[in-house]
C-alpha positions as CSV (number, residue, x, y, z in Angstrom):
1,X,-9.0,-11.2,-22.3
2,X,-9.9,-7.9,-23.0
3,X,-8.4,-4.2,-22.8
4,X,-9.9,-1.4,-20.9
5,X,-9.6,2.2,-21.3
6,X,-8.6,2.5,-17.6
7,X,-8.2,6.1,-17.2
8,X,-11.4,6.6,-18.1
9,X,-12.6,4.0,-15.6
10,X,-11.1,5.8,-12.5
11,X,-12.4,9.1,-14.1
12,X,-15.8,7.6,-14.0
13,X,-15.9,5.6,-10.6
14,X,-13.4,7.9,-9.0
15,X,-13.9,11.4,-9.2
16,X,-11.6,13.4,-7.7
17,X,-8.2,11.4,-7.8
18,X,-5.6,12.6,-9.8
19,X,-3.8,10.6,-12.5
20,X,-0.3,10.7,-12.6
21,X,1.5,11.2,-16.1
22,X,2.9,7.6,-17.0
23,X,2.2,5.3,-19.4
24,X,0.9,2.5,-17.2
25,X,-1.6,4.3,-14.9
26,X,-1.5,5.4,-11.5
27,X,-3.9,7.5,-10.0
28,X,-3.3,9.1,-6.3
29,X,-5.9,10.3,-3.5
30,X,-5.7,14.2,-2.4
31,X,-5.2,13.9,1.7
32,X,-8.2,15.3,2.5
33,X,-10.3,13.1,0.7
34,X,-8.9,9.8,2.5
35,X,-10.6,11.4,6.1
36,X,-13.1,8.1,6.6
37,X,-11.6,5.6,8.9
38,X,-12.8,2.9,6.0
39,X,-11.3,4.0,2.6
40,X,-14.7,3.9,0.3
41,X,-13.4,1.9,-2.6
42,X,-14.3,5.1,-5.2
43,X,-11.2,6.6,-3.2
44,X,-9.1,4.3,-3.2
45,X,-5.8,4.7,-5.4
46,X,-5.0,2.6,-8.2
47,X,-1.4,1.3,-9.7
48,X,-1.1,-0.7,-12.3
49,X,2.9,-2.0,-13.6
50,X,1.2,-3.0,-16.8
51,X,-2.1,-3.1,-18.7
52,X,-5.6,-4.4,-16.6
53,X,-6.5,-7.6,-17.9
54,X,-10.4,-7.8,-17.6
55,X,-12.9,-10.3,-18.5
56,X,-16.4,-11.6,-19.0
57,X,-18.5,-12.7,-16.1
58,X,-18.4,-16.2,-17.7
59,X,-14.2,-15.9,-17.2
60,X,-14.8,-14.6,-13.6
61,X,-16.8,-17.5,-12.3
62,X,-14.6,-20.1,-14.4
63,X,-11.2,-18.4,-12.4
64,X,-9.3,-20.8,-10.8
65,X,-5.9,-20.7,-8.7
66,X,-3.9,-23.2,-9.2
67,X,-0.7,-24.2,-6.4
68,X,2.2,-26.3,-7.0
69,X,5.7,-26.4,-6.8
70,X,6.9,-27.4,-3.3
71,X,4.3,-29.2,-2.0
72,X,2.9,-33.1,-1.7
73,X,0.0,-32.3,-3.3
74,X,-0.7,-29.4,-6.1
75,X,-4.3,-28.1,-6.2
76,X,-6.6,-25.9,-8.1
77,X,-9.9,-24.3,-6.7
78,X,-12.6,-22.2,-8.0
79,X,-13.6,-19.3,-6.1
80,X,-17.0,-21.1,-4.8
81,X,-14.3,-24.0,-3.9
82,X,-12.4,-21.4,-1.9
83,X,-15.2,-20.3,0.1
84,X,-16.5,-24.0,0.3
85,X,-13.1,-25.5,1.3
86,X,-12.0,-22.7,3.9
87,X,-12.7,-20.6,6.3
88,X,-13.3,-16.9,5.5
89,X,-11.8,-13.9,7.2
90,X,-11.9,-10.6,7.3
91,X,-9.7,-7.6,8.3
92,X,-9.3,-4.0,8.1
93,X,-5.8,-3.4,6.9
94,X,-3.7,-0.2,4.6
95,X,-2.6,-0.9,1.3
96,X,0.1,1.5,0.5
97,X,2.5,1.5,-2.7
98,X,6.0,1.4,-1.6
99,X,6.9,4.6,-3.6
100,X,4.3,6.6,-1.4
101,X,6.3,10.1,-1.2
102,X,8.8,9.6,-3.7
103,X,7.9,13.6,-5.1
104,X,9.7,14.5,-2.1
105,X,13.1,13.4,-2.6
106,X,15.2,16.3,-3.6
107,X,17.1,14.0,-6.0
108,X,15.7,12.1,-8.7
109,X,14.2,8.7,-7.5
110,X,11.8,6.2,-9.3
111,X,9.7,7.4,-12.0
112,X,6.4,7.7,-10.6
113,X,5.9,10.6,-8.6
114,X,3.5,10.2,-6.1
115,X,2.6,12.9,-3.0
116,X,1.0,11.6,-0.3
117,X,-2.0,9.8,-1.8
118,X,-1.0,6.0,-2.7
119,X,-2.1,4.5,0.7
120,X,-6.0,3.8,2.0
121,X,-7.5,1.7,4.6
122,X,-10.0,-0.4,3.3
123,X,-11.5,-4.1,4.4
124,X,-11.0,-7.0,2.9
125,X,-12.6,-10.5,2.9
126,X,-11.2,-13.6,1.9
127,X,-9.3,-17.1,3.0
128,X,-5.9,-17.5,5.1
129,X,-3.6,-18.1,2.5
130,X,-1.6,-19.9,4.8
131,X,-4.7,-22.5,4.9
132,X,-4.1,-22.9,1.4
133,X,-0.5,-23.5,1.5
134,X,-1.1,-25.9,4.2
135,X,-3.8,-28.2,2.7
136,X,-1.5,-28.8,-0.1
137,X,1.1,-29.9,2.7
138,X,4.3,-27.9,2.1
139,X,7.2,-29.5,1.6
140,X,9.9,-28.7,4.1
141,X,12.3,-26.8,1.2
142,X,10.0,-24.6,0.9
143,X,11.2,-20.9,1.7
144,X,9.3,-18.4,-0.8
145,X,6.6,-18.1,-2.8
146,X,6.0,-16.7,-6.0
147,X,2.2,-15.6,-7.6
148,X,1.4,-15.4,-11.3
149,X,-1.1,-13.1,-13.1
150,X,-2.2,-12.1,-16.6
151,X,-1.0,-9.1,-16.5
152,X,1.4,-7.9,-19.0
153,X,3.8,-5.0,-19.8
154,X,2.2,-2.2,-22.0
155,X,4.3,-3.2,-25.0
156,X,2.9,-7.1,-24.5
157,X,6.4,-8.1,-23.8
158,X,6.2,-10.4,-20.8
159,X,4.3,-10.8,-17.1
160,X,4.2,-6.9,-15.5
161,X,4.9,-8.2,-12.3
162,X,5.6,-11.5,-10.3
163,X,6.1,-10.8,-7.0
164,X,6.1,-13.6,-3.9
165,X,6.5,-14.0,-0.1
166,X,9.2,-15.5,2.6
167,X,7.4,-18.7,3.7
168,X,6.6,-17.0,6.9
169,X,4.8,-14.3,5.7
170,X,2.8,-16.7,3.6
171,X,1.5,-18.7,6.7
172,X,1.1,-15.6,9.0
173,X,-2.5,-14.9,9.5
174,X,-3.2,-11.6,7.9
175,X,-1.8,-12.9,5.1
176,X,-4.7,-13.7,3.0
177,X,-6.1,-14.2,-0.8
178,X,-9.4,-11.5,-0.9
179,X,-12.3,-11.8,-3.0
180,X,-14.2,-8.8,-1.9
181,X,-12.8,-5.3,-0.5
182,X,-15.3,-3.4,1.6
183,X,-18.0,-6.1,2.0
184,X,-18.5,-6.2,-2.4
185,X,-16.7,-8.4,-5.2
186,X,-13.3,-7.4,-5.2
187,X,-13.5,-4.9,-8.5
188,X,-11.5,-5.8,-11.7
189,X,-9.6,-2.4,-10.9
190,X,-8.1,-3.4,-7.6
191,X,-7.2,-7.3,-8.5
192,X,-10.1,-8.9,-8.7
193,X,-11.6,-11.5,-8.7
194,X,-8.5,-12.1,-6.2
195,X,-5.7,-10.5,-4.8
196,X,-3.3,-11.2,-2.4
197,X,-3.2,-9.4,1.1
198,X,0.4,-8.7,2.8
199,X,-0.6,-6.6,5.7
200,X,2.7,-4.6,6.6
201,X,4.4,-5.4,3.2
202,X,4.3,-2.9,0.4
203,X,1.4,-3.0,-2.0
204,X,3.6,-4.7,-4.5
205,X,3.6,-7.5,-2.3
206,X,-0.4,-7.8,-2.6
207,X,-0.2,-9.1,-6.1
208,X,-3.8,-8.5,-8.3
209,X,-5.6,-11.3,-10.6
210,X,-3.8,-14.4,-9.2
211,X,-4.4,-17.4,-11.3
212,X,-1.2,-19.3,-9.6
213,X,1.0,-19.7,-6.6
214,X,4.2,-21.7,-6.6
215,X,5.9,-22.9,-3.9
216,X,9.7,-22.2,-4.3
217,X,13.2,-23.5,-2.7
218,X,14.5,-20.0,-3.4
219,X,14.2,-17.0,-3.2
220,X,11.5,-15.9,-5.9
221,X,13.2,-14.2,-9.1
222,X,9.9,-13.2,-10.8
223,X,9.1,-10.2,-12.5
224,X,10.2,-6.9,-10.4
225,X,11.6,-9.0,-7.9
226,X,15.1,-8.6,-9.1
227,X,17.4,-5.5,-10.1
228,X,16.3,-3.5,-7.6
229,X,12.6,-3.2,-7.9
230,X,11.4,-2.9,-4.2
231,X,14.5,-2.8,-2.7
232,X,16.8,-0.6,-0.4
233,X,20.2,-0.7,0.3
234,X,21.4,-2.9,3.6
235,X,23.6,0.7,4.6
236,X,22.9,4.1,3.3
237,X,23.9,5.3,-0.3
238,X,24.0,8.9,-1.7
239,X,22.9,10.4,-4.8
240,X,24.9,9.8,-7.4
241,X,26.7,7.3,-5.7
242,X,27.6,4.2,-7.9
243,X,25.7,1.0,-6.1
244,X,25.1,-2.8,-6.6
245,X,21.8,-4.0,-6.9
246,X,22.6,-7.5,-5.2
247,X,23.7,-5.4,-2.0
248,X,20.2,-4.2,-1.5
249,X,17.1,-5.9,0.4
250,X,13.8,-6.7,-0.3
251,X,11.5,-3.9,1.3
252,X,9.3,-6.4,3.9
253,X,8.1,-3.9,6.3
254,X,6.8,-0.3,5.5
255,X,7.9,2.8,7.9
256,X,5.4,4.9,10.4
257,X,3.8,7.5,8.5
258,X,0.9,10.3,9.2
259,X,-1.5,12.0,7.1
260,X,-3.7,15.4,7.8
261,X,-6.8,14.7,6.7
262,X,-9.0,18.0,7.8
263,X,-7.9,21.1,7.3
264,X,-7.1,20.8,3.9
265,X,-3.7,22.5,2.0
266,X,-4.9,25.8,1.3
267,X,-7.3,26.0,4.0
268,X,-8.9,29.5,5.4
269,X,-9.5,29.5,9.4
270,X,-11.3,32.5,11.7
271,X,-8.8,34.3,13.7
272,X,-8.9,33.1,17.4
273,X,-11.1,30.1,17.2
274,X,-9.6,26.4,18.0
275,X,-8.6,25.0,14.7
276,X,-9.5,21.0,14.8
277,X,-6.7,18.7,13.3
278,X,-7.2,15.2,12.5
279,X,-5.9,12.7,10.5
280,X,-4.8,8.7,10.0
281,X,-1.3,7.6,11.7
282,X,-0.2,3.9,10.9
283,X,2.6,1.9,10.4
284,X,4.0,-1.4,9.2
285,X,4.7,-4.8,11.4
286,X,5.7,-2.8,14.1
287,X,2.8,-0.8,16.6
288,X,2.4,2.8,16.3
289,X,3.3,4.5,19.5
290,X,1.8,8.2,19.2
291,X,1.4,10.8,16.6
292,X,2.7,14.7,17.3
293,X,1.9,18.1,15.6
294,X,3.9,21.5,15.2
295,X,3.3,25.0,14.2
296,X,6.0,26.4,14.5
297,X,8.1,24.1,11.6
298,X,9.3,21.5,14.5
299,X,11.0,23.7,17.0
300,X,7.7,22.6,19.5
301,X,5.2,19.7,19.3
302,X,1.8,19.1,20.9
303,X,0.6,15.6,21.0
304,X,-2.6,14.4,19.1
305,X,-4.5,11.7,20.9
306,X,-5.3,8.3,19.5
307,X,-8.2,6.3,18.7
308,X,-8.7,2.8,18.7
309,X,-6.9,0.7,17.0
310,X,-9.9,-1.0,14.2
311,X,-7.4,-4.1,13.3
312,X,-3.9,-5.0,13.8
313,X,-2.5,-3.9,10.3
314,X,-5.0,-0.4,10.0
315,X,-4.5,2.9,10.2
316,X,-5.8,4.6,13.1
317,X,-8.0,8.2,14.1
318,X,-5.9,11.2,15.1
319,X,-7.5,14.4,16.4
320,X,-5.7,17.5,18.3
321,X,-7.3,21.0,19.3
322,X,-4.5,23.7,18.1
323,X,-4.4,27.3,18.7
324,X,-2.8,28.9,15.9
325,X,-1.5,32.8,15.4
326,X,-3.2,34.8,13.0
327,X,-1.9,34.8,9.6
328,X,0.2,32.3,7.3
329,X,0.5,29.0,9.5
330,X,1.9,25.3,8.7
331,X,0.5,22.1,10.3
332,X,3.2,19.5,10.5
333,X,2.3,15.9,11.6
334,X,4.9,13.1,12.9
335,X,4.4,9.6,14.0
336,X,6.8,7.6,15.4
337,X,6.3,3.7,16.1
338,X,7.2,1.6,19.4
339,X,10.8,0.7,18.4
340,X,11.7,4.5,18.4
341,X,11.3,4.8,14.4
342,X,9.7,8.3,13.8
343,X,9.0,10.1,10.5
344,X,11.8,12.7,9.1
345,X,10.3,16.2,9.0
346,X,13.3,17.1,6.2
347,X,14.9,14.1,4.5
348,X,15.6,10.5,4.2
349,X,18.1,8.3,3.0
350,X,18.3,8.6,-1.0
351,X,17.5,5.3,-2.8
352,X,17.4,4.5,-6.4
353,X,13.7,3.8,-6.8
354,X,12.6,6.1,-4.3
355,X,11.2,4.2,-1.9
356,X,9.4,4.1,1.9
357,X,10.2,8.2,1.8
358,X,7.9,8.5,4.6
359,X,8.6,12.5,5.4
360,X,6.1,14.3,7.5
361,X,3.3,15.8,6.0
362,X,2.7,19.4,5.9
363,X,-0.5,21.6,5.3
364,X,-0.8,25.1,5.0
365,X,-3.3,27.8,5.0
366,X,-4.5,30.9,6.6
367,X,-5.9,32.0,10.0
368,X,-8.0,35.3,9.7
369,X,-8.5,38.3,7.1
């Protein structure tokens, strides 16, 4: 398999994200360039744990996925056999890294630094993965999975990352293996030629360039499933505070959050004309119940309305007609989600890798001269 220059890949097919400073790349979405209700896939952000594998067309229609470990009987398809053999699906769902917001933590958190812009809503095609696990009849120890890839760590010194499910998450149905995001091949860039899809789970959990799935009896230790990768702790911990790794839980469900699309930061508005707000609101397993904004840094809030709901697991249209006083203003969105869950307009619990910080966002600008 090959190396790509991948930063100049995402400078080429997507203009206008910006790449973060790390070693492995990461490249974010500015808010108001995620304002479609369908994330195009040129603005879509990208994470890689390690380098991008990428090969030959030959290698591409040669891919197989293999399954085996707890089941009666281990299997191996192409991608034509997966299309042949099952069912294809399709569903609009957000992919959104689990460090989304880490910049905001006032303490240090995690090492990449993400805003706002690790999250889009995009559509993906592919099989049930939980028709998979089923036609190789699952063996009633079963209780996790655990998916395998060619990736590897920069310095070539193991798998990047290993991640797997609970058993339950495997055979709900959004959980699914793509081949194409947004009615195309799914691209090299974003896992292809598959991925797993975890609607609801942290983008970790959609692991990129699967070539294998293994049943297990355990819990699965992979790669960044272990010492704290994509975990937080069961009660809450301060910063600086000494903690134990084993105490902490896997992150399976990712918190309400909101995004102002239109205006964008450092807008410039007419004095006394209705300023139009919109944006995306979503959340993780549990249904988004309504979406506010403020003005006046929280003190008041108006209520934005809703638009449909595209899918079960996407994000969905906000729009509210504000009347803001001349001069320096701040927008501030909050969502909050059916269980009473609601995003912190200040602060959230500090964790060690600086995850699900899901703090409203904020744009400012100007209204008149």
């Amino acid at each position: 398999m090959q190396r790509i220059d991948e930063r100049s890949l995402v400078a080429t097919t997507k203009p206008g994200l910006v790449i973060l400073p790390t070693p492995e790349l990461n490249a974010e979405t500015p808010a108001h360039l995620l304002d479609d209700d369908i994330t195009p896939t040129t603005r879509l952000f990208a994470r890689n744990t390690g380098a991008m594998p990428v090969f030959t067309a030959g290698q591409t229609a040669a891919w197989t996925l293999a399954v085996d470990g707890c089941v009666h009987e281990p299997r191996s398809w192409t991608l034509d056999a997966l299309r042949r053999d099952f069912q294809p699906v399709t569903q609009i769902a957000v992919l959104e890294c689990a460090g989304n917001g880490r910049a905001f933590f006032k303490e240090r958190a995690g090492t990449v630094l993400w805003h706002h812009g690790a999250v889009g809503c995009v559509q993906w095609t592919g099989v049930r993965l939980g028709d998979v696990l089923q036609h190789c009849r699952l063996r009633p120890q079963a209780v996790y999975t655990g998916h395998h890839s060619p990736d590897r760590y920069l310095d070539d010194s193991g798998p990047a990352i290993s991640r797997g499910l609970p058993i339950a998450k495997a055979l709900a149905p959004e959980t699914m293996i793509a081949f194409e995001l947004n009615g195309e091949p799914l691209p090299a860039l974003h896992g292809g030629p598959l991925r797993i899809v975890a609607p609801g789970y942290p983008g970790s959990a959609y692991q990129k360039w699967l070539t294998r799935i293994e049943v297990r009896d355990c819990e699965h230790d992979g790669e960044r499933m272990r010492r704290g990768h994509y975990r937080l702790p069961r009660t809450p911990l301060h910063y600086g505070e000494h903690y134990d790794n084993s105490t902490f839980a896997i992150i399976t469900d990712m918190p309400v959050r909101s995004l102002i699309t239109s205006p964008a930061d450092g807008f410039a508005a007419r004095a006394g004309e209705p300023l139009i707000v919109r944006g995306h609101a979503w959340s993780g397993h549990v249904p988004l119940e309504k979406i506010e904004l403020s003005l006046d840094g929280g003190r008041t809030w108006q209520q934005a309305t809703l638009g449909p709901l595209p899918d079960r697991f996407a994000w969905r249209r906000f729009e509210a007609t504000l009347a803001p006083p001349a001069g320096e203003v701040e927008i501030i969105a909050r969502a909050a989600d059916r269980q009473g869950g609601t995003q912190p307009l200040d602060s959230v619990p500090w964790n060690p890798g600086g995850y699900c910080n899901n703090l409203c966002h904020r744009v400012q600008g100007r209204i008149g001269g």
